[in-house]
C-alpha positions as CSV (number, residue, x, y, z in Angstrom):
1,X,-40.6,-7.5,-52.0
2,X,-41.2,-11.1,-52.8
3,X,-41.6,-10.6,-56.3
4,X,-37.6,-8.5,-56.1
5,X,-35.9,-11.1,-54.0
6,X,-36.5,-14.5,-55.3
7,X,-34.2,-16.8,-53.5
8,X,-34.2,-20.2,-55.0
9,X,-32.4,-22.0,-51.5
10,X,-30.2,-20.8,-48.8
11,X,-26.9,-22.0,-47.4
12,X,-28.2,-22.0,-43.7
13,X,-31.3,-23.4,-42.8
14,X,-31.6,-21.5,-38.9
15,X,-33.8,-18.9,-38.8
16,X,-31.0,-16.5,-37.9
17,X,-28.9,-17.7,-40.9
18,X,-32.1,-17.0,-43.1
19,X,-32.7,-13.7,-41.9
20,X,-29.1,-12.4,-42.6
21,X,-29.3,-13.3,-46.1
22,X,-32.0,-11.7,-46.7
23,X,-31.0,-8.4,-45.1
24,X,-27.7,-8.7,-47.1
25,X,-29.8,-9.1,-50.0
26,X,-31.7,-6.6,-49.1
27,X,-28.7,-4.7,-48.9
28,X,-27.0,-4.8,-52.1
29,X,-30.3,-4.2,-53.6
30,X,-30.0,-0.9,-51.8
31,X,-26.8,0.2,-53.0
32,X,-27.0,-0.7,-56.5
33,X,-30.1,1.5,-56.5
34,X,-28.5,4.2,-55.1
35,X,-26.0,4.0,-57.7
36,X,-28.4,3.8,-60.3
37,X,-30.0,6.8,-59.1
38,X,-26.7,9.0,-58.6
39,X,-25.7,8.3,-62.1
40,X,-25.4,10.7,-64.6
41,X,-26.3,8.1,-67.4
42,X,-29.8,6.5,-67.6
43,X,-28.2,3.0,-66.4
44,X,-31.3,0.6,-66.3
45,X,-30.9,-2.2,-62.9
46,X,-30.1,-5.1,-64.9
47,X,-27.2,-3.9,-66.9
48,X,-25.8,-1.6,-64.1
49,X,-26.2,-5.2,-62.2
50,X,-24.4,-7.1,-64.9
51,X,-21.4,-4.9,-66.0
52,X,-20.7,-4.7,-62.1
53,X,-20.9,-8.7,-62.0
54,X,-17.9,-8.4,-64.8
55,X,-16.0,-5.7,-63.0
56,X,-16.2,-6.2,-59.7
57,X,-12.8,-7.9,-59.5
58,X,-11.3,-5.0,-61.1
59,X,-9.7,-1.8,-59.2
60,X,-11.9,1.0,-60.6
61,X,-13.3,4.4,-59.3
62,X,-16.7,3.4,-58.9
63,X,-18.5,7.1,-59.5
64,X,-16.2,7.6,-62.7
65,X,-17.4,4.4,-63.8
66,X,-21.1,4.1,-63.8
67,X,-21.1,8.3,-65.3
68,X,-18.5,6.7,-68.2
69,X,-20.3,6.9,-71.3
70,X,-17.7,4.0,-72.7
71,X,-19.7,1.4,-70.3
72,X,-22.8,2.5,-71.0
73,X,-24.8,0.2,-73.0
């Protein structure tokens, strides 16, 4: 897990603030994973991680989206 989730610093510095950052790390890690594997396409992490980064301020059907061959690089 350390080697996955490097955090550089952290806005809180409680122990509490700490830990939820981490499980919402955690987290997201999670779901993009499960995207990844629920794709059709053979989406490695980074770029499924990157073309979200661009989209995600976008309205889009997010299933349709990561089996689009068009996004696919």
């Amino acid at each position: 897990m350390r080697r996955r989730l490097i955090v550089k610093s952290f806005p809180g510095i409680s122990v509490n603030a700490v830990n939820r950052q981490i499980w919402a790390a955690l987290t997201a890690i999670m779901i993009l994973k499960r995207l990844q594997i629920i794709s059709k396409l053979n989406w490695s992490f980074s770029n499924l991680i990157n073309l979200l980064r661009l989209n995600i301020s976008t309205y889009n059907d997010i299933y349709r989206w990561i089996n689009e061959r068009r996004y696919a690089m």
